[in-house]
N, C-alpha and C positions, 0 to 999 in steps of 0.2 A: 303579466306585469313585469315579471326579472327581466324580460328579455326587451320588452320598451326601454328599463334603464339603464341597460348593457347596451343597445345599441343606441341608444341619446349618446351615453360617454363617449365611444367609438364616435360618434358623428362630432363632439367636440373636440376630441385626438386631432381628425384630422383637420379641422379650424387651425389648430396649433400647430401642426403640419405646414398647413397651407403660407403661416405668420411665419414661419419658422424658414419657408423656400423661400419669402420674399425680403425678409431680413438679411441672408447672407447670399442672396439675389443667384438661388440654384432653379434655373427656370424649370427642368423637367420637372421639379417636386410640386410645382402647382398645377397643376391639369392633372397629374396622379389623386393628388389629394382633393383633390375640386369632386373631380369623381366616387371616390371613395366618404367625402361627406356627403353627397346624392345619393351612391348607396343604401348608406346608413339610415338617411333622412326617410329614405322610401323607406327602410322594412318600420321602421316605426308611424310611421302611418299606415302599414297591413296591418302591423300589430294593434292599433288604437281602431282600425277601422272592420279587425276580424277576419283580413282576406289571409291569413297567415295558413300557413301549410307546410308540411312537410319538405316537401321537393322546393318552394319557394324559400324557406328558413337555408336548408342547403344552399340552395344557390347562391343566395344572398353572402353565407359566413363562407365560402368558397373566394367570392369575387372579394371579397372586404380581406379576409387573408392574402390572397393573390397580392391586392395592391399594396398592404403592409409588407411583404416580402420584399416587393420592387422598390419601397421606399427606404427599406435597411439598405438595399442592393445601391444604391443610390447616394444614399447618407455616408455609407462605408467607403465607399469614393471619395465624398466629401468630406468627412469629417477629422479622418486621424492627423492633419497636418492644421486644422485650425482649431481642436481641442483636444490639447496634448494633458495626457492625467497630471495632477498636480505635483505627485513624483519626480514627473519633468520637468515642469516650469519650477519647481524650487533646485532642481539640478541649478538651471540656467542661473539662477538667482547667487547661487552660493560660490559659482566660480569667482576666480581669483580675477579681480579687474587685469592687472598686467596682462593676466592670460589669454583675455579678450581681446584684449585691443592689439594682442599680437597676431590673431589670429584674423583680425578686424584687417589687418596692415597686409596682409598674404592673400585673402582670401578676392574671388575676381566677382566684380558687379555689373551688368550693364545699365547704364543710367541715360547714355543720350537717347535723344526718342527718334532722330536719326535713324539708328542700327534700327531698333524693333520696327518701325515705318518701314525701311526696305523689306525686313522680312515678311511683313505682314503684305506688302505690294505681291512678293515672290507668291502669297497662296491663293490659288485660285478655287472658286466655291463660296466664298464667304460673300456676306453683302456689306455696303458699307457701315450698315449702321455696327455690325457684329464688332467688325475691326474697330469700330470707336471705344466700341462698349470694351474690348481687350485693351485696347491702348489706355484708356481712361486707367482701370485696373491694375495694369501695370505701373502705372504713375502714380497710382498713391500706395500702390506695395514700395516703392520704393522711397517715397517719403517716409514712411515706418520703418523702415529698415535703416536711413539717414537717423532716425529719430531712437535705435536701439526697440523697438516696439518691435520684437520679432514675430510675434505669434499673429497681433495685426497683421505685418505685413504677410505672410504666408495666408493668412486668409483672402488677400487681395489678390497674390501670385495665382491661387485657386480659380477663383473664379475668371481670370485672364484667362488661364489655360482652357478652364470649362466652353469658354468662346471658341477660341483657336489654339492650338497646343503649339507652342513658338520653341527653336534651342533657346533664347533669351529670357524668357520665362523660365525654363526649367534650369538655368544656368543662376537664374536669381533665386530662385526658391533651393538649391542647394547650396548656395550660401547662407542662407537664414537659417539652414536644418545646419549646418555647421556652427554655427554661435549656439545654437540649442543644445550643441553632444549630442544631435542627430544621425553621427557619420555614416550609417550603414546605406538611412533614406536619404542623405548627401549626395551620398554613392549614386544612389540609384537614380537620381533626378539629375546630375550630371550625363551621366548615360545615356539617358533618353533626348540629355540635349545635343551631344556627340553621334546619335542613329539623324538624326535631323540636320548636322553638319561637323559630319567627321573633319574639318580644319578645323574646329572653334576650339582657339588656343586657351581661351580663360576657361573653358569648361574641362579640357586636359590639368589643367591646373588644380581647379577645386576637384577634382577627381584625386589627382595624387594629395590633397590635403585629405580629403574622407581617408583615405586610406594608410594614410599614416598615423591617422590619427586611430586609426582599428590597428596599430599595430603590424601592416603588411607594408612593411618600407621596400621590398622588392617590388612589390607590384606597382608600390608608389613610384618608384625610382622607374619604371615602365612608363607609365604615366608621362612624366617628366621629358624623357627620352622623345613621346609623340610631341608631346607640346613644342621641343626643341626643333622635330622637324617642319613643326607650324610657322616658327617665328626661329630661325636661325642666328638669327644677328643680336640676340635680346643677352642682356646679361643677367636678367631676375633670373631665366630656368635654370641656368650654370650655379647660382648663388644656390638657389633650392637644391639642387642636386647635392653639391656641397652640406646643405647643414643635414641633409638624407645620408651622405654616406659618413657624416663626422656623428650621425646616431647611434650607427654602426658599428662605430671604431675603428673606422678604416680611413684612418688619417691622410698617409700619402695621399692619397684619389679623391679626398676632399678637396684637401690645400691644391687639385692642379685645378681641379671647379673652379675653386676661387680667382685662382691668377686666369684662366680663362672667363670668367666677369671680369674681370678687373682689366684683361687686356681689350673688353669691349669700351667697359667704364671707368677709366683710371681714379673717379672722385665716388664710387662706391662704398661706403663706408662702410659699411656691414661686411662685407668683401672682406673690408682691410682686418676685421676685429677678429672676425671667426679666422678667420687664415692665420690669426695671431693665437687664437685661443689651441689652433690643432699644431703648429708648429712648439708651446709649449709643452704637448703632451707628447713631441716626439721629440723633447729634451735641445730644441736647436731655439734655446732662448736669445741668441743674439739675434735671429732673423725676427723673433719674435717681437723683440725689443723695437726692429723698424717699423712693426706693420701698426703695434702700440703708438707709435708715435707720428706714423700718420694718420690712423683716424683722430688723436687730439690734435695735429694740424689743421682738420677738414672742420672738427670740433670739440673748442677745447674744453667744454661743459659734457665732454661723454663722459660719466665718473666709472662705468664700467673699464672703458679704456684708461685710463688713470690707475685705476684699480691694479688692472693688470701686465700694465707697462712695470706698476709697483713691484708684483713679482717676478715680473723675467731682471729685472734689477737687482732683486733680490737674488736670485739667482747667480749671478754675475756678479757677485759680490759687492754690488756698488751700493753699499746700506745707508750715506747720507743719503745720493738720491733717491732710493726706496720710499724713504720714510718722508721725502720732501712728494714726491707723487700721490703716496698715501695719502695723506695733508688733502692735496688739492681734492681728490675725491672725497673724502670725510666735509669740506666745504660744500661741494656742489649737493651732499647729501647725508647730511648730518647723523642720521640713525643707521649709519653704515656699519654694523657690528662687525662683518669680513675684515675691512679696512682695518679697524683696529686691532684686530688679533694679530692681522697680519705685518701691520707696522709696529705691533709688539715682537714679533721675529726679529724685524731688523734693529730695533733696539738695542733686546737681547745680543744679537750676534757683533753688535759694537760694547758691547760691557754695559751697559748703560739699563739695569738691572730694573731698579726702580722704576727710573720711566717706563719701561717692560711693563712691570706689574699693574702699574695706571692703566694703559692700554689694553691691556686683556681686562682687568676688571669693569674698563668702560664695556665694552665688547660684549660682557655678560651682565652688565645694567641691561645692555639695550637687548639681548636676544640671550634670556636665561640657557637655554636649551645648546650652546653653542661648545659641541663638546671640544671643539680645536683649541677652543679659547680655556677650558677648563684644567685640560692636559698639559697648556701650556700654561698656566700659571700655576698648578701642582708644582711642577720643575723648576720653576723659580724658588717657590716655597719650599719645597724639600733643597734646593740647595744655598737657600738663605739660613736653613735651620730650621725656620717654622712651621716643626714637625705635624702638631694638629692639623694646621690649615692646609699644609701638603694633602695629607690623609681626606680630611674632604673634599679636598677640589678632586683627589684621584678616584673615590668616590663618586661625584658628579660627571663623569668624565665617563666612568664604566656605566652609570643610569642611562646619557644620551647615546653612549656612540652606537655605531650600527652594527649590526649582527660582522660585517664584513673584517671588521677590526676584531676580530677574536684570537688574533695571536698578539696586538697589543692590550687587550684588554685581559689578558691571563698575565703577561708582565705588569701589568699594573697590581693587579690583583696579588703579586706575588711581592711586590716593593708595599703595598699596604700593610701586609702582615711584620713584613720587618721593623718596619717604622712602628707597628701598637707592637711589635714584642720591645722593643726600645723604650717605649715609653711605659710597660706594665716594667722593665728594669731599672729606668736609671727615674723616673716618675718624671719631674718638670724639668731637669737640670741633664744637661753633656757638656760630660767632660772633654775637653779638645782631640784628645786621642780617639775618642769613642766618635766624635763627630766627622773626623776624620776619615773613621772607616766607614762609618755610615755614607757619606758624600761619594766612597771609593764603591760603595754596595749599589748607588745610584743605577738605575736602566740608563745604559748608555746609548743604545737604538734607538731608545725614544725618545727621535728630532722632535722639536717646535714642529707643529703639525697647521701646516697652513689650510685658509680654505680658498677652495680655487673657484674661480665663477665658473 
């Protein structure tokens, strides 16, 4: 009798099996399991009817394994890319939207049904009904994918592929595993779309994104390099290349990427921003100051470009228009904490003390954690006198900053102790001589600490 109820459950296994092929429409898993419930069905009528035997019980749990085997063998093909553990899907969940949609903006899709049509014309073997049935497939992966629905959509990619294995399929389906922080299986289904046609420049593309995104910007910048001799005339690879080697820190060889975009696309705005942003970091703020002030020509709601036209100004000593720059970006985006710290520099550096101190304290309403903005309002306060609130802002200041500031974060430490040995002496009250020298004991190194985009 155990084994009539063992083999009944088996025979409803593969029921659900059979539900389970036709559901996420895996043809091979229906005629596996179609079999495998006849199986099943049979030994339980030996069993109910007595014809049961040794060598027939064998054979039977033989073939009924067999076909389970083939069915993981099967499943495991199918399943890791449309049931991703919940691990992963709250990964996806919890990114940072910006992050996305940047990634959304780079990332390469094929969407006309054109392209996949020729391709599908080019293989021979198929019938037509197959290629409907891939092309359908394709088109509503790709509506889920328009719709953010990634996991949908990769289930649809799937069973495309399970028809005819296309590079445009595998060129979509690693874009999906890239919005996922899939990038290894990004990787890997870019690839298989490049063995299928080594020119497919969007699939060079999302290839050097998987891999940047794992951290191998050499291989990326590889990547990049084939794409480039796919589409030569294109100013996006040059642009990519550039913000690959401004990861690097290899500024020069960025900034010629960018004037090479820019000499394809002179109204390239991204072009103009980053070539502005690496030209700061190699101290040539005047040039920087142009490339600032044409992407606010091309658009003058960039508040990032705003932002940092403010500091090569700043730079250059021109502190009204610093702080008038600042201004316009704090407009286009009001909870801009950077902005104000930073138009509290320019402030500062026109005497203009107080207004200073507003600015940094807006700065740390809006983003407590902002230790540029802490440090610089310490140094206000320590040299207004307001010894206490010095002492915690420099405090606050050494809780945020980052391991990397530990040579100002031991001067700070060492300007704290002076100011509480001051105040365990003289208690609430300085006298002008003493304040004096205190102002004169100030950290003088320690500039207004701007934050840079």
């Amino acid at each position: 009798m155990m084994f009539v109820i063992i083999n009944s459950l088996v025979a409803l296994f593969f029921v659900f099996l059979i539900y389970f092929g036709l559901k996420l429409k895996i043809q091979a898993l229906i005629p596996i399991n179609t079999a495998g419930f006849a199986v099943a069905a049979i030994a339980v009528i030996f069993e109910l009817s007595g014809f049961e035997s040794r060598i027939t019980t064998l054979v039977i749990m033989i073939i009924i394994l067999s076909l389970l085997i083939l069915d993981f063998l099967i499943s495991f093909r199918g399943f890791p890319e449309s049931v991703l553990p919940a691990s992963r899907s709250r990964k996806n969940e919890d990114m940072n939207s910006e992050h996305i949609l940047k990634i959304s903006e780079t990332c390469k899709i094929v969407s006309r049904e054109s392209v996949f049509s020729e391709e599908l014309e080019r293989r021979n073997g198929y019938s037509e009904e197959i290629k409907i049935h891939a092309l359908d497939a394709w088109k509503r992966g790709n509506t889920l994918y328009g719709e953010c629905k990634y996991l949908e959509a990769l289930k649809q990619y799937r069973i495309s592929e399970n028809h005819i294995p296309t590079s445009v399929v595998f060129l979509n389906r690693s874009s999906v595993l890239i919005q996922l922080g899939e990038f290894e299986r990004a990787f890997e289904s870019s690839k298989k779309a490049l063995k299928l046609n080594p020119d497919f420049y969007e699939a060079w593309i999302n290839q050097s994104i998987a891999l940047e995104k794992s951290r191998k910007l050499n291989a990326a910048l590889d990547c990049l390099n084939s794409a480039q001799r796919c589409q030569p005339d294109t100013d996006e690879v040059w642009f990519l290349m550039g913000n690959l080697l401004m990861k690097q820190h290899k500024y020069p060889d960025a900034i010629k990427c960018y004037e090479t975009a820019l000499n394809i696309s002179p109204t390239n705005l991204e072009a103009w921003y980053n070539k502005g942003l690496c030209l700061n970091k190699t101290e040539n703020a005047a040039e920087a100051f142009q490339c600032f002030e044409r992407v606010v020509s091309l658009n003058p709601a960039h508040y990032q470009a705003l932002y940092n036209r403010g500091n090569t100004l700043t730079r250059l000593n021109r502190n009204e228009e610093a702080i008038l720059s600042y201004e316009k970006a704090i407009k286009m985006k009001p909870d801009y904490s950077e902005a104000y710290n930073n138009r509290g520099i320019s402030l500062y550096k026109l005497g203009r003390t107080r207004e200073a101190l507003k600015s940094y304290e807006k700065a740390l309403k809006l983003k407590s954690d902002a230790f540029e903005a802490w440090i610089n309002q310490a140094l206000l306060f320590d040299n207004l006198g307001y010894i206490e609130k010095a002492i915690y802002s420099y405090q606050h200041f050494i809780e945020y900053a980052p391991d990397e500031m530990s040579q100002h974060i031991e001067m700070t430490q060492k300007r704290i102790e002076v100011l509480q040995k001051s105040l365990v002496q003289e208690k609430l009250f300085l006298d002008p001589v003493r304040e004096k020298e205190l102002h004169q004991a100030a950290p003088k190194n320690l500039k207004p600490s701007e934050n840079m985009a």
